[in-house]
Residue frames as qw, qx, qy, qz and C-alpha x, y, z in Angstrom:
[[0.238, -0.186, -0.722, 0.622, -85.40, -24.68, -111.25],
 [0.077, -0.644, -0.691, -0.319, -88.38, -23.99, -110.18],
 [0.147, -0.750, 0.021, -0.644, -89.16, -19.95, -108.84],
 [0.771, -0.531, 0.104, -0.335, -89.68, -20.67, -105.18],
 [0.986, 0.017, -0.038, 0.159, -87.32, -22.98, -105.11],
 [0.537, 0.554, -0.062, 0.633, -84.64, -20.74, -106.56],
 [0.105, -0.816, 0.009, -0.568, -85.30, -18.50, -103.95],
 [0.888, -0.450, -0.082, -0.049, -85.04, -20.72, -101.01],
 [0.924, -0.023, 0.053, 0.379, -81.75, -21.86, -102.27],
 [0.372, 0.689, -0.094, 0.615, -80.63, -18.46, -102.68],
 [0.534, -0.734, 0.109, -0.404, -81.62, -17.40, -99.24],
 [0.979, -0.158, -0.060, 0.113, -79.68, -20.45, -97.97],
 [0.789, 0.210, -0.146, 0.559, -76.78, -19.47, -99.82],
 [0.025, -0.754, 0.046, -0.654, -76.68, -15.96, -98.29],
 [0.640, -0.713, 0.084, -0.273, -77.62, -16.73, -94.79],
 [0.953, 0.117, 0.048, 0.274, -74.68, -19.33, -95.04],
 [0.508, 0.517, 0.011, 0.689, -72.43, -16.83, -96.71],
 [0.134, -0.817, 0.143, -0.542, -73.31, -13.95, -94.48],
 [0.844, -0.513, 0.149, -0.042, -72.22, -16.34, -91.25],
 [0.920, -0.003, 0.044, 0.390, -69.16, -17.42, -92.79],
 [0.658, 0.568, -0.041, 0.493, -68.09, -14.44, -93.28],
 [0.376, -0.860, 0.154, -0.307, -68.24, -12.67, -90.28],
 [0.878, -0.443, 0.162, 0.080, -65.93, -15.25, -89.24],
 [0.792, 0.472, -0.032, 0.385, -63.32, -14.45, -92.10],
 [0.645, -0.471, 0.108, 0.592, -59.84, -13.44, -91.48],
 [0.177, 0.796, -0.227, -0.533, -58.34, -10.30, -93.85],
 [0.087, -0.480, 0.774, 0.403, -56.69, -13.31, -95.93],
 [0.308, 0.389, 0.866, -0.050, -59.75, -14.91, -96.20],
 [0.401, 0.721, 0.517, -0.228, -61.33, -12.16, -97.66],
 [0.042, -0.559, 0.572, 0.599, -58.09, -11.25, -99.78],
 [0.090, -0.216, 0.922, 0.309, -59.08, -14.59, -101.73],
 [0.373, 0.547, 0.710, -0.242, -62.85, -14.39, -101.63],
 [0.056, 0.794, -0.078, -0.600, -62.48, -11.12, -103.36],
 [0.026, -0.384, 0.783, 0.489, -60.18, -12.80, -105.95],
 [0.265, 0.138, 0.954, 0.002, -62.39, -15.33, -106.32],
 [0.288, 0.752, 0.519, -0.285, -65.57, -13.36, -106.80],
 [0.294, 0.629, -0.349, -0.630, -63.52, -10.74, -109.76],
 [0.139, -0.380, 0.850, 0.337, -62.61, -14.51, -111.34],
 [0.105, 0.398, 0.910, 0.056, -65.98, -15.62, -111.55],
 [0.341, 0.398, 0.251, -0.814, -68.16, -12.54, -111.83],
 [0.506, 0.412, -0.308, -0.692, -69.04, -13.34, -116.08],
 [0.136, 0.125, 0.980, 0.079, -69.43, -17.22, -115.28],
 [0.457, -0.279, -0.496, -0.683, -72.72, -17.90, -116.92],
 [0.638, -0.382, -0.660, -0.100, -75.05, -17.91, -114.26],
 [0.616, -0.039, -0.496, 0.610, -73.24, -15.63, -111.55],
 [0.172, -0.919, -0.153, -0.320, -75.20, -13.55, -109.98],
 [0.254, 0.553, -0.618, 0.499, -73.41, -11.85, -107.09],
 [0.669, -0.479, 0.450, -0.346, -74.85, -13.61, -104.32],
 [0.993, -0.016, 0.019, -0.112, -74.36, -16.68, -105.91],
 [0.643, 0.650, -0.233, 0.332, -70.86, -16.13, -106.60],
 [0.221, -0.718, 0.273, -0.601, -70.39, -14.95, -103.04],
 [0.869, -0.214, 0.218, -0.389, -71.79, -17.80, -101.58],
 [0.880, 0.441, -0.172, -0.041, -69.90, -19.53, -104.05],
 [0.335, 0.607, -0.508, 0.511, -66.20, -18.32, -102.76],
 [0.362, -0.591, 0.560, -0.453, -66.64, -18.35, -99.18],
 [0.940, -0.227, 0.227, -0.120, -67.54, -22.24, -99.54],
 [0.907, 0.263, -0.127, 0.304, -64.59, -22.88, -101.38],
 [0.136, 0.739, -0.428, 0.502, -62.43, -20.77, -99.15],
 [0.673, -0.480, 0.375, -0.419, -63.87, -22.91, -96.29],
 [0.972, 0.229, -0.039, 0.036, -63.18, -26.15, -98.04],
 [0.696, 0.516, -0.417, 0.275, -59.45, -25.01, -98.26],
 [0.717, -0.246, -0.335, 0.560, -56.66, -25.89, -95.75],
 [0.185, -0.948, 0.028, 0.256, -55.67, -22.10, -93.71],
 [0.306, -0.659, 0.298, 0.619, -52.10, -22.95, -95.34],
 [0.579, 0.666, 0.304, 0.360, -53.06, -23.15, -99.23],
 [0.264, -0.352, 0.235, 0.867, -50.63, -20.88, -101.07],
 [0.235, 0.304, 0.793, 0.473, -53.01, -21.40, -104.02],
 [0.401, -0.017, 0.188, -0.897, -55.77, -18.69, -104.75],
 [0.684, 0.305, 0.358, -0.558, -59.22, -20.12, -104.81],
 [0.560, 0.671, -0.311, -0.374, -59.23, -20.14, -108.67],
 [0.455, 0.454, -0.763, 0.069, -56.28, -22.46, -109.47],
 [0.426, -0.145, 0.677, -0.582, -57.66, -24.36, -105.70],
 [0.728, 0.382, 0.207, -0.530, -61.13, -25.49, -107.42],
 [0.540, 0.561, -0.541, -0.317, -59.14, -26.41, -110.67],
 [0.341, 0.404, -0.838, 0.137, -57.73, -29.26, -108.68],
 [0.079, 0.094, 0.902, -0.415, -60.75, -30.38, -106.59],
 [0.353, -0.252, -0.605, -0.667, -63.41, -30.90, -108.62],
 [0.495, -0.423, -0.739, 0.174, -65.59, -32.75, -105.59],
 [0.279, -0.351, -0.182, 0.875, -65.16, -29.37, -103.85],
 [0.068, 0.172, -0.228, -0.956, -66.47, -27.33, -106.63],
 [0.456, -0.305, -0.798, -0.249, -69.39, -29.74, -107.40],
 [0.455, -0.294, -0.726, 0.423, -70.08, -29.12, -103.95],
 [0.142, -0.289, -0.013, 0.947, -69.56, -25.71, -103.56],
 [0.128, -0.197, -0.723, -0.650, -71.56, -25.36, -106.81],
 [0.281, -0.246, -0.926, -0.050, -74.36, -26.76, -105.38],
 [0.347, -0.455, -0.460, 0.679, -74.33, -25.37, -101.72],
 [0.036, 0.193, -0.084, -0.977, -74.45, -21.53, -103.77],
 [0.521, 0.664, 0.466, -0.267, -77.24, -22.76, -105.55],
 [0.179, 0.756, -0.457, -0.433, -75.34, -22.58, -109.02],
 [0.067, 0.000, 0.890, 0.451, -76.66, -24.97, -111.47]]
């Protein structure tokens, strides 16, 4: 990816991320949290991207999932792909 690019898409994910979260609930950010310790040493993870990375797949999930994030993702690929993306994480 190309500098400039990268950046854009980072900025995206952030400005994104920083909006979604203001909007989280304490259980929402019980599971973003999780998410983000589960994924810090993915190759590629910075922490914004990783950030960015959780809160879309926290949005993606139904309010009652029992699942965490993690074990969530495992079972909706199309989601993660997505998600993926959106962070800017490929």
């Amino acid at each position: 990816m190309r500098p400039l690019t990268f950046v854009l898409a980072t900025l995206t994910g952030l400005t994104a991320a920083s909006h979604a979260s203001a909007q989280m609930t304490q259980d929402d950010l019980k599971w973003v949290n999780q998410c983000i310790a589960d994924n810090k040493n993915e190759k590629g993870a910075t922490p914004a991207i990783v950030r960015a990375y959780c809160i879309c797949m926290n949005e993606k999930m139904d309010d009652n999932e029992t699942r965490t994030i993690t074990q969530w993702e495992k079972a909706n690929p199309k989601a993660r792909v997505a998600c993926e993306k959106q962070a800017g994480w490929n």
